[in-house]
N, C-alpha and C positions, 0 to 999 in steps of 0.2 A: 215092859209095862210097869208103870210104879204101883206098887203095890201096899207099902207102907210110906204113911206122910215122913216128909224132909222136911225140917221144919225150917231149914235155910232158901228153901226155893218154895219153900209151899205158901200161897196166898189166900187169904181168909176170904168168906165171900157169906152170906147171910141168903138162904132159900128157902122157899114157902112150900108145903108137900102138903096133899090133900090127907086126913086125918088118918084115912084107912094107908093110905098108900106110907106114912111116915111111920105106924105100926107095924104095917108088914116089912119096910127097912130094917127098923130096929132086930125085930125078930131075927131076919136072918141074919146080922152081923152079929147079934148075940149064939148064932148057931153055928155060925162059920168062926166065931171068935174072929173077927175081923172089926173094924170101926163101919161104923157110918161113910165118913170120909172118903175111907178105902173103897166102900163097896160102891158110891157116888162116881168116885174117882175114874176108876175102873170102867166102871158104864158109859163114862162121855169121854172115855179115850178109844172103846170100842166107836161107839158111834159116831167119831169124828174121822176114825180111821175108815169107817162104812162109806164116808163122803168123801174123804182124800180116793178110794177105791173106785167111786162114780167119776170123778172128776179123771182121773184118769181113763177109766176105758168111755168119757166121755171125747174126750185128745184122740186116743187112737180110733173114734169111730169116724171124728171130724170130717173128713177126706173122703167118706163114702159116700154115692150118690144118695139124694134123696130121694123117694119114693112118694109118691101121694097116696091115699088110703083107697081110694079108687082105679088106682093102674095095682093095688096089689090086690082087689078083691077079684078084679077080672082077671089076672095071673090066675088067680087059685082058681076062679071056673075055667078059664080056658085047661086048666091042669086036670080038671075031673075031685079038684077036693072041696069045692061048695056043693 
């Protein structure tokens, strides 16, 4: 994970943060001694990896039958868990 800016591969981009929410940024990279950037950076490489992670156990789910939400509530009564 990069953690400090490259300035050879890093790309400039201009973002709009709601007043409270660019304070409390600030604050914490002044706490963490870390940039803005970093800590920007950081968060939409977790949450991009969040979606690479759906997108795959969404592959390996493909091939499962599908179920309708009525053949699985009568499962669960005929099972004794409704």
């Amino acid at each position: 994970m990069m953690t400090s800016m490259d300035t050879n591969t890093s790309k400039r981009a201009t973002v709009y943060f709601d007043a409270d929410l660019h304070r409390a940024l600030r604050l914490k990279a002044a706490a963490a001694d870390r940039s803005i950037s970093d800590i920007v950076n950081e968060a939409v490489q977790l949450s991009l990896a969040e979606d690479a992670a759906d997108l795959a156990a969404f592959e390996e789910r493909e091939h499962e039958p599908d179920v309708s939400f009525d053949a699985f509530v009568k499962r669960l009564k005929r099972r004794g868990q409704l």
